[in-house]
RONUKOL-523898 format. One record per residue (C-alpha): x, y, z. Coordinates in nm, 4 decimals, always signed. Example, Ala and Ser with C-alpha at 12.3 -4.5 7.8 and 13.67 -1.06 7.14 Angstrom:
2
[r [+1.2300 -0.4500 +0.7800]]
[r [+1.3670 -0.1060 +0.7140]]
***
This chain:
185
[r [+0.0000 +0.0000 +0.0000]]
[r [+0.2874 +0.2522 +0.0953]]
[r [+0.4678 +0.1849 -0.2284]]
[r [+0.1171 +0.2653 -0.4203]]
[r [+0.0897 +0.5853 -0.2424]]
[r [+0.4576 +0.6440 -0.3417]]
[r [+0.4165 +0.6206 -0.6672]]
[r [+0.0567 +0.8227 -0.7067]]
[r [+0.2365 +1.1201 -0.5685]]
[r [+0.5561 +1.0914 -0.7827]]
[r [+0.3302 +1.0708 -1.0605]]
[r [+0.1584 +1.3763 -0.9732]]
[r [+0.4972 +1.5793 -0.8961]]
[r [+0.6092 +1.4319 -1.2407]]
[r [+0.2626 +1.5803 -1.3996]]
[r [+0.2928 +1.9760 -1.1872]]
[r [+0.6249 +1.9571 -1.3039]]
[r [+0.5578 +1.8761 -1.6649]]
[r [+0.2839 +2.1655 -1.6573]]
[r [+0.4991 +2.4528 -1.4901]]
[r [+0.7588 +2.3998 -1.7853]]
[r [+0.4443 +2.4022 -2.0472]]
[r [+0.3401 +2.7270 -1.8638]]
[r [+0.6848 +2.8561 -1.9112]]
[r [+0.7052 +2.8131 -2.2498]]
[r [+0.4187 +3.0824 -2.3397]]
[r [+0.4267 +3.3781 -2.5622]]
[r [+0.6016 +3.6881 -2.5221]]
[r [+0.4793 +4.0170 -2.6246]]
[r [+0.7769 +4.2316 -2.6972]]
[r [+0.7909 +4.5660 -2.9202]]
[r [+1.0889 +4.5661 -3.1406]]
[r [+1.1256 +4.9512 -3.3530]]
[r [+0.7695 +5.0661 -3.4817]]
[r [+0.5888 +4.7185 -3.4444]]
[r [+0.4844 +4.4808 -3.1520]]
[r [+0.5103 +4.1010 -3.1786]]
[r [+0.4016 +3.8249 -2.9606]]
[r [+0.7026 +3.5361 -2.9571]]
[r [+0.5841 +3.1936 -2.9639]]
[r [+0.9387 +3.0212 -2.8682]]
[r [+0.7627 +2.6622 -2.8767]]
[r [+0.6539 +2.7106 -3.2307]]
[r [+0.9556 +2.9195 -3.2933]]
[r [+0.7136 +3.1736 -3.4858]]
[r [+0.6099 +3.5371 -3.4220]]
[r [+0.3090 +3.7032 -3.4672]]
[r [+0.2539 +4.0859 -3.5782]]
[r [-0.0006 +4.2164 -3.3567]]
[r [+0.0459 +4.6050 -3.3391]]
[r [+0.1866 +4.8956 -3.4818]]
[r [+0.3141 +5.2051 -3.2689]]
[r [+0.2522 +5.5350 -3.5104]]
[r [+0.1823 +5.5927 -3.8505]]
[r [+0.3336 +5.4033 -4.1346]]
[r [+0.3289 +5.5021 -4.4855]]
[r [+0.3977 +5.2633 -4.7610]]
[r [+0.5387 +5.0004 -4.4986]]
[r [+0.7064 +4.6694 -4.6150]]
[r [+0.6236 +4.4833 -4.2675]]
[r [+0.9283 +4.2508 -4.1520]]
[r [+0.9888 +3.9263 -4.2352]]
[r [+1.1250 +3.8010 -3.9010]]
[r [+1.2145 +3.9469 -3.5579]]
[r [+1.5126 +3.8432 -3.3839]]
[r [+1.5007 +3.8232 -3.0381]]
[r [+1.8234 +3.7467 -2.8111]]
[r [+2.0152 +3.6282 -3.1391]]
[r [+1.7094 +3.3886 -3.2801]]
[r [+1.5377 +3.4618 -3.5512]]
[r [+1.1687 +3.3815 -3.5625]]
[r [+0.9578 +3.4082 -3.9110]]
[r [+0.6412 +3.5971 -3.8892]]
[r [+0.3613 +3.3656 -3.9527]]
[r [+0.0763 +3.5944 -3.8303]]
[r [-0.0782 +3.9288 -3.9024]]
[r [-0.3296 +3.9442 -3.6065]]
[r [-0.4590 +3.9147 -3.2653]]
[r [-0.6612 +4.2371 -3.3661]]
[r [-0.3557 +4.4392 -3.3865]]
[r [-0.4670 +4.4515 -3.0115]]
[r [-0.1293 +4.6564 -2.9233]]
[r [-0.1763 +4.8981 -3.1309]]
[r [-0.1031 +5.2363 -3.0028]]
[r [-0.3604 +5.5082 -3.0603]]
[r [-0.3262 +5.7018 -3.3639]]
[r [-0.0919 +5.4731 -3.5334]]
[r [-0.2212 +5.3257 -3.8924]]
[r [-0.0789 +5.1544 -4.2429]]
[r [-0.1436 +5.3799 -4.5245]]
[r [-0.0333 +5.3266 -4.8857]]
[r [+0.1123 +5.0224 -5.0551]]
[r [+0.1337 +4.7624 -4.7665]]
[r [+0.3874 +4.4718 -4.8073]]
[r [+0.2925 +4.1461 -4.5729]]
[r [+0.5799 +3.9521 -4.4014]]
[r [+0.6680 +3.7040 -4.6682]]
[r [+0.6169 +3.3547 -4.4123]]
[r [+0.3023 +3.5325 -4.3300]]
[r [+0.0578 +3.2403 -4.3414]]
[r [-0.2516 +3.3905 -4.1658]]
[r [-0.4640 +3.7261 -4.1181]]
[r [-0.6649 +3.6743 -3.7801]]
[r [-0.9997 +3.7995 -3.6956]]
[r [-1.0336 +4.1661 -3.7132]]
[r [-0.6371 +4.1882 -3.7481]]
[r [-0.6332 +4.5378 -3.9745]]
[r [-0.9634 +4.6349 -3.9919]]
[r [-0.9971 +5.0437 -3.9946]]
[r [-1.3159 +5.0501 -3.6949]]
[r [-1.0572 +5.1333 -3.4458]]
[r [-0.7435 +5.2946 -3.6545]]
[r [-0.7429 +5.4796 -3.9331]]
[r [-0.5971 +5.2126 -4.1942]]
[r [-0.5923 +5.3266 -4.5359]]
[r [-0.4560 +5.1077 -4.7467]]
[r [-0.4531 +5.1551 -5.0942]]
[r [-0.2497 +4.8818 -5.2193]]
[r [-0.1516 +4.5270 -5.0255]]
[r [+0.1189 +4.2665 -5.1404]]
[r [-0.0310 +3.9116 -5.0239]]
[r [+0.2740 +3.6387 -4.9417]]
[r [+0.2876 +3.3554 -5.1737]]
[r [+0.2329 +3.1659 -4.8210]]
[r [-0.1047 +3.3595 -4.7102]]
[r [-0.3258 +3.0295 -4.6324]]
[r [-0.5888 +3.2105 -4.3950]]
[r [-0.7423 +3.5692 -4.3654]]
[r [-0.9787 +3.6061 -4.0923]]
[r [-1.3532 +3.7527 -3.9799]]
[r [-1.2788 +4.1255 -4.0472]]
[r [-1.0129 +4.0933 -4.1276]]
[r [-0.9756 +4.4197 -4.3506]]
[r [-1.2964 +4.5869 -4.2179]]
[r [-1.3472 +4.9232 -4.4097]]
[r [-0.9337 +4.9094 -4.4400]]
[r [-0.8835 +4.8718 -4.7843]]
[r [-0.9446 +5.1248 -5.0448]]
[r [-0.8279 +4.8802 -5.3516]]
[r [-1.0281 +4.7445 -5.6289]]
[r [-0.9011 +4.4168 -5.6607]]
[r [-0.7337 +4.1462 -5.4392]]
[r [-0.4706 +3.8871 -5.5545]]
[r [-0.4312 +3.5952 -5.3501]]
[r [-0.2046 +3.3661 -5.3529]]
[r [-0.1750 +3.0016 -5.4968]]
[r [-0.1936 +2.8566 -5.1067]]
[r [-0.4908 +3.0261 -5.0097]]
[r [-0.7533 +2.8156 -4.8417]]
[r [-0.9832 +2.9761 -4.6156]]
[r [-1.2090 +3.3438 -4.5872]]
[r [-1.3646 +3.3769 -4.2299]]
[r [-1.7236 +3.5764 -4.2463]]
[r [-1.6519 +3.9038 -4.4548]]
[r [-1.3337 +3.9781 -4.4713]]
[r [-1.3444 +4.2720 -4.7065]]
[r [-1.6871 +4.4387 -4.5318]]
[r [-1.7035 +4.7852 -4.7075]]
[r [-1.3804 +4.7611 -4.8482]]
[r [-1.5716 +4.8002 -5.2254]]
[r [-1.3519 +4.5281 -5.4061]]
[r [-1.4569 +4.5115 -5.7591]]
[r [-1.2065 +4.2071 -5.7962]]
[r [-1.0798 +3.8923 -5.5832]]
[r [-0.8235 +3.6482 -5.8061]]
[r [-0.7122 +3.3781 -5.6426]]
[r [-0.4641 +3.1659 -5.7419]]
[r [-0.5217 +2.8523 -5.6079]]
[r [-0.7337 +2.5720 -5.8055]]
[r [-0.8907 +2.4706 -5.5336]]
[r [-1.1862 +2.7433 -5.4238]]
[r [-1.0970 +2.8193 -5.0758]]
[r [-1.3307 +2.7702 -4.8524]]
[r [-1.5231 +3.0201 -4.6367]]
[r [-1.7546 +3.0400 -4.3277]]
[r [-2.0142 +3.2116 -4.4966]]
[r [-2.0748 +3.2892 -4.9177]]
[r [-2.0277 +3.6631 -4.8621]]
[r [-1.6912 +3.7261 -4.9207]]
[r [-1.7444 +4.1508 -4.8168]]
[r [-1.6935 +4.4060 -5.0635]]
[r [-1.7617 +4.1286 -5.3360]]
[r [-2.0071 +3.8444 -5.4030]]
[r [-1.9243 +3.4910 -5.4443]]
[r [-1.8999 +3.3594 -5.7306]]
***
């Protein structure tokens, strides 16, 4: 009986000891020049999720290195929740090139003053989110990549998109068949 007891609680040391080193391994939010990141060191990604003032014409960076590792960024989102007041993108915007996905809400212009009048998607983009470009986008036509799978619900809302190409043979596929700013087809 002693030597069941024993081994119960090195099982559950063995378990608070295996969650304290998960918990440890979380993402950072750090702010690196004009731009705030969140680090995710156990997928060894980053994630743009704010921007500090006003950009014009920005070509948003590719990776962030952070104590002498480089980490790609994969993301464009989190609602750009670290975004400082009165900061926006305006012109020709250039995604990160490993960008893969556009969150929820991630640029849309309801809380900043986005004005973008030109974006360059990344021959990676796979995902762009709910929102995503709310009222952001003053463009008539969108060209997406060959990887592109996936629209969340009305990504383009009053962006007025007279065009959407994309690339991939495959339709992507979308939580609803309003694509914002343009019907489905």
């Amino acid at each position: 009986m002693n030597k069941l007891v024993l081994w119960i609680l090195i099982c559950i040391s063995i378990s608070h000891v295996q969650i304290l080193a998960q918990e440890k391994i979380e993402t950072e939010k750090i702010e690196i020049g004009d731009f705030f990141y969140t680090i995710d060191i156990e997928n060894h990604s980053a994630a743009l999720v704010g921007i500090s003032k006003v950009l014009y014409d920005p070509i948003l960076p590719d990776v962030v290195t952070v104590k002498g590792i480089e980490y790609p960024v994969l993301t464009i989102g989190n609602g750009m929740k670290y975004q400082m007041s009165g900061s926006s993108l305006v012109g020709s915007v250039k995604l990160p090139r490993y960008c893969k996905k556009i969150t929820d809400y991630a640029l849309e212009e309801s809380y900043y003053n986005h004005s973008i009048t030109e974006i360059v998607f990344p021959e990676r983009l796979e995902e762009i989110g709910t929102d995503a470009f709310n009222s952001a986008l003053k463009v008539s036509k969108i060209d997406l990549p060959a990887t592109f799978k996936y629209f969340g619900y009305a990504p383009f809302w009053d962006c007025r998109i007279d065009t959407v190409i994309c690339r991939n043979p495959v339709p992507p596929t979308h939580r609803s068949g309003y694509v914002g700013g343009v019907a489905r087809e």
